[in-house]
BAFI-3210 file (N, C-alpha, C; in Angstrom, 3 decimals, decimal comma, padded with zeros to 6 digits):
// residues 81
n [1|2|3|4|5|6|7|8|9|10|11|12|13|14|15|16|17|18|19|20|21|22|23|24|25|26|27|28|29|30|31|32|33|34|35|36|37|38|39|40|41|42|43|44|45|46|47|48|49|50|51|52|53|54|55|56|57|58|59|60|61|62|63|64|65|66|67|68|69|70|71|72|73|74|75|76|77|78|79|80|81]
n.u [033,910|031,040|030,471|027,979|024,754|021,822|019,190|018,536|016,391|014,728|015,650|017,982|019,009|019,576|021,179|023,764|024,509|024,799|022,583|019,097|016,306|014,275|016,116|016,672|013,668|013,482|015,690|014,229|012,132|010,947|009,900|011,085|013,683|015,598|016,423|017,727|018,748|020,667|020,364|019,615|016,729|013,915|012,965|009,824|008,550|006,456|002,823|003,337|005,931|009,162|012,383|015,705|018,161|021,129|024,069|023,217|022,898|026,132|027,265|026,382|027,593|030,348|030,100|029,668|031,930|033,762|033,088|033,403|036,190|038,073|040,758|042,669|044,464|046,957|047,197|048,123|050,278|054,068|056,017|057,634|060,577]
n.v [081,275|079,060|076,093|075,136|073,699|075,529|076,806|080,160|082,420|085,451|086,990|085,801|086,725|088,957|089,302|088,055|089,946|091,986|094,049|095,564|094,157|095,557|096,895|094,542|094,524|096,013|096,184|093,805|095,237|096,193|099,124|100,247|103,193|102,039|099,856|096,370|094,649|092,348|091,137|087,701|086,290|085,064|082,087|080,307|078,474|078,040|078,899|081,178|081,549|082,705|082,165|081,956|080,590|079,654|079,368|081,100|083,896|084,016|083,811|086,059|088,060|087,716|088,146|090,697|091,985|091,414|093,262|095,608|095,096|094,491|093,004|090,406|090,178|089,005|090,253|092,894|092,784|092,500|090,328|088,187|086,718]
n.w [086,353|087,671|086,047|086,707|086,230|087,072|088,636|088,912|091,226|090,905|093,175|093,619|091,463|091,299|093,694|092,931|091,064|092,639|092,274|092,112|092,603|090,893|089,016|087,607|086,313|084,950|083,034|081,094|080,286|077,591|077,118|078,942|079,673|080,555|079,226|078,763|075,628|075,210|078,179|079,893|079,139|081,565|082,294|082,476|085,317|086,494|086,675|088,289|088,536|087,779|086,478|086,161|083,937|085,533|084,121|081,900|083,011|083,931|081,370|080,383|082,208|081,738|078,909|079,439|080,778|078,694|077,197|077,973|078,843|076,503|075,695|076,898|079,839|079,282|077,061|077,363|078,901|078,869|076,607|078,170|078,303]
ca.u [032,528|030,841|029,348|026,892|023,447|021,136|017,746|018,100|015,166|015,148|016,518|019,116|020,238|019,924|022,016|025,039|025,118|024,842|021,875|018,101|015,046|013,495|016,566|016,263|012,424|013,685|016,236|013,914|011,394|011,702|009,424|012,227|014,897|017,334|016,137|018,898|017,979|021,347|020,089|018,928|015,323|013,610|012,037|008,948|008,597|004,966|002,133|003,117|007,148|010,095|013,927|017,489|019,911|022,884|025,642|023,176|023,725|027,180|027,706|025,795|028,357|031,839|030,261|029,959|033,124|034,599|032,715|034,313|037,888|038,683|042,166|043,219|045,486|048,049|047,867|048,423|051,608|054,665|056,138|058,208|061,165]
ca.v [081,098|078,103|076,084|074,253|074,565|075,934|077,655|081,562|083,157|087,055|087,137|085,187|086,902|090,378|089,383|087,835|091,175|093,155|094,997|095,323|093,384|096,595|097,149|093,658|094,157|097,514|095,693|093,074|096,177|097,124|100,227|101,412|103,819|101,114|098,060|095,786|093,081|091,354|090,352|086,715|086,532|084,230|081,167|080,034|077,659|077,404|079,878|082,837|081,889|082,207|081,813|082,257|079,844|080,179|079,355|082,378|084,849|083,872|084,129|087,659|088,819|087,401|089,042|092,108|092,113|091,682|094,621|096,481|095,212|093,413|092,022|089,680|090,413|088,275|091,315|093,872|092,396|092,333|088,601|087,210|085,508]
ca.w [086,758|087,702|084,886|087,055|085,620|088,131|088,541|089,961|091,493|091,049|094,416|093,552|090,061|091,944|094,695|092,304|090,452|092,988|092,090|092,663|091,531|089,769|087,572|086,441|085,385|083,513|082,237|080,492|079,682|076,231|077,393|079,535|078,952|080,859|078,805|078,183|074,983|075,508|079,196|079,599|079,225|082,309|081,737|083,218|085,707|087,111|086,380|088,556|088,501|086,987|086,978|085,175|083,659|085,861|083,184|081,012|083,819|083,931|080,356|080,318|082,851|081,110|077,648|079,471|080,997|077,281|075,989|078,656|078,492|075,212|075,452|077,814|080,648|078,583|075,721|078,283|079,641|077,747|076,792|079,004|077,779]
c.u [032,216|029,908|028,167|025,422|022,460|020,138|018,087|017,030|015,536|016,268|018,009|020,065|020,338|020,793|023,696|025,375|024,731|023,630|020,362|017,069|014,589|014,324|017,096|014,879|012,621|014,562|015,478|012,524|011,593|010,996|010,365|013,270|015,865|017,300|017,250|018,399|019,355|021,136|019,293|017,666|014,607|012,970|010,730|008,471|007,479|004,222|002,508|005,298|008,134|011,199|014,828|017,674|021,019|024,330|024,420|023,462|024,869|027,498|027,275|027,529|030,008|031,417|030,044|031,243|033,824|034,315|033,383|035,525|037,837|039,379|041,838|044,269|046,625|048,462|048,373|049,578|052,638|055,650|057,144|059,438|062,363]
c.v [079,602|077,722|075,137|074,772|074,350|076,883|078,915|081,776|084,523|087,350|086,809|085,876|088,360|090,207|089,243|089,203|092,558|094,551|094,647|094,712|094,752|096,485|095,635|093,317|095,308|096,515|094,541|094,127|096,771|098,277|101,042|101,833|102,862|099,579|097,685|094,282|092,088|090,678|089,479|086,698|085,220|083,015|080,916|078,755|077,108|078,887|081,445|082,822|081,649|082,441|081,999|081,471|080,149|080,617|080,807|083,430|085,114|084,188|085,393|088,502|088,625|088,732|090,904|092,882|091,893|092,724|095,780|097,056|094,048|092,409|091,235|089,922|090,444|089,342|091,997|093,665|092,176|091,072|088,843|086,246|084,935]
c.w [086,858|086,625|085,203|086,908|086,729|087,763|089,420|090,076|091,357|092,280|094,217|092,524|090,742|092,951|094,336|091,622|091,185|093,038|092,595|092,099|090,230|088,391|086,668|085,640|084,520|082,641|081,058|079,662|078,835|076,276|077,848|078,997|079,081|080,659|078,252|077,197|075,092|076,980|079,304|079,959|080,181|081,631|082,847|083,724|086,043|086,279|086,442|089,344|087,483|086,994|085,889|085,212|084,544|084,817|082,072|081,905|083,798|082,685|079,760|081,030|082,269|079,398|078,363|080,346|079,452|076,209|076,997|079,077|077,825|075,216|076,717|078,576|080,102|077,564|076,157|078,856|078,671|077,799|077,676|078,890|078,626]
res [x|x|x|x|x|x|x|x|x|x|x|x|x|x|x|x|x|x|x|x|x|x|x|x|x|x|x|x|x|x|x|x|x|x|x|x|x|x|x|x|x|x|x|x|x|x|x|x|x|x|x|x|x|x|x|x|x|x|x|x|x|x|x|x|x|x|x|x|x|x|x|x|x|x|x|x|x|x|x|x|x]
***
């Protein structure tokens, strides 16, 4: 991932993962069934906006790629000698 620190707009963090604005305002909805509290919480930029961390997006999506597959490629393969 890139670790250049950058401002997403919704648009922007829904488009890197693929998904839609809504299920990132469920996701920050602790009302909803599909609230996620490990997803990075926006900051606020002006009154009526606000934006993602890049490198927290990015580091949302690596920790949930490691809750999904643990090891490392490297465990999964057998050495090499």
């Amino acid at each position: 991932m890139n670790n250049e620190l950058r401002i997403l707009r919704i648009t922007e963090v829904a488009k890197k993962l693929s998904i839609g604005k809504s299920t990132i305002y469920d996701w920050l909805n602790p009302k909803s069934p599909r609230y996620d509290p490990n997803f990075p919480k926006p900051i606020k930029l002006s009154a009526k906006t606000i934006g993602w961390l890049s490198t927290m997006v990015d580091e949302w999506i690596e920790n949930k790629q490691r809750e999904q597959y643990p090891m490392d490629i490297e465990d999964l393969l057998p050495e090499i000698s």
